[in-house]
N, C-alpha and C positions, 0 to 999 in steps of 0.2 A: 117788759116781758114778765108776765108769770112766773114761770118756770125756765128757769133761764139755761139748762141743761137741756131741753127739749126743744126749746127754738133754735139753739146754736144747731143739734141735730139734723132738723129742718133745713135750715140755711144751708149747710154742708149737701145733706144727702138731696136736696131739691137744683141747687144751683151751684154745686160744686164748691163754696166760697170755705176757705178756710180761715182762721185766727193765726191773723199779725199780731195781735199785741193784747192780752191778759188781765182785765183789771180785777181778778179774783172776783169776789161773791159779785161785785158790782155788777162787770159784765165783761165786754171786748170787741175788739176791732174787727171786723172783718173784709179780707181783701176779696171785691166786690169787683171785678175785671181790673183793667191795667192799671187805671189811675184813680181806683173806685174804692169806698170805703162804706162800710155798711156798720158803724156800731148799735151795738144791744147795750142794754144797761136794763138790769132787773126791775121792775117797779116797786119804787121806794128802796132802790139801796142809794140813790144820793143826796136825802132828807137829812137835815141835818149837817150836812157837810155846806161849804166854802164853793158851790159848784152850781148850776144850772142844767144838771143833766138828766133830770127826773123830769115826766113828762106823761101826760094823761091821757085817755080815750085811744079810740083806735084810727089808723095812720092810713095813706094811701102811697106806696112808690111804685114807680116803674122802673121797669128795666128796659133796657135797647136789646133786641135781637132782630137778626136775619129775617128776611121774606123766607127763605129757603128754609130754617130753623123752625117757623110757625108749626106745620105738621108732625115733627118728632117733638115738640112741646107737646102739644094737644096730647099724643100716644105715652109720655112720661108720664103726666099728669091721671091720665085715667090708670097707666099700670100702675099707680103708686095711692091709688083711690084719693087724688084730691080732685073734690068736684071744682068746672069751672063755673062761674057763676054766670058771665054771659062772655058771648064772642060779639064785636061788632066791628065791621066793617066801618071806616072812615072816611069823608067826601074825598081827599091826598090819596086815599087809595091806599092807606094803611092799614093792618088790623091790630086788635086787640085785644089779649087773652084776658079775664078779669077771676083770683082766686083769693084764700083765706091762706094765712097763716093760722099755727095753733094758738093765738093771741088774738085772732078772730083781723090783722090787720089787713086791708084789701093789697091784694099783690098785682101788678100788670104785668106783662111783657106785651111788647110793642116793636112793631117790622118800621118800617120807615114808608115814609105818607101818613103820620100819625099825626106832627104837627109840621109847622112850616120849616123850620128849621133839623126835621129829621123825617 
């Protein structure tokens, strides 16, 4: 992350997630649904250190939501002026929302029929 005050932001005000656990400038945990964990770490604050957690280019995750869900994503999304980059449709009969973080990294959310296992 960039600006590591501005994604936590994001993360929070986009997908509700809040900080379990603080690693000061570093970065922190984020509780990412029940058993989900979502950390940030600035880029380049763990150069130098005894650690593995600095990490380059831009990322892709998904997330799992509701068929039912799809529709008031889409309407979050544009109230909040984050463009979606594409919608598509999946042969399972899944969809799939595709947007940016302010790190530019690709975000999903995903109904179920996306892959075999969800």
């Amino acid at each position: 992350m960039d600006d590591l005050t501005r994604s936590i932001r994001f993360y929070e005000k986009v997908f509700g997630f809040r900080i379990i656990s603080d690693f000061g400038k570093r970065g922190c945990a984020m509780q990412a649904g029940n058993r989900q964990v979502l950390l940030l770490f600035k880029k380049g604050g763990s150069l130098g250190k005894e650690t593995p957690h600095d990490g380059q280019g831009e990322l892709h995750l998904a997330f799992a939501i509701s068929a039912a869900e799809l529709d008031n994503w889409e309407a979050w999304l544009a109230k909040n002026q984050i463009a979606v980059e594409e919608k598509r449709r999946w042969e399972l009969g899944g969809t799939s929302l595709y947007f940016r973080d302010p790190d530019r990294h690709l975000l999903e959310v995903v109904t179920p029929g996306v892959w075999s296992i969800y």
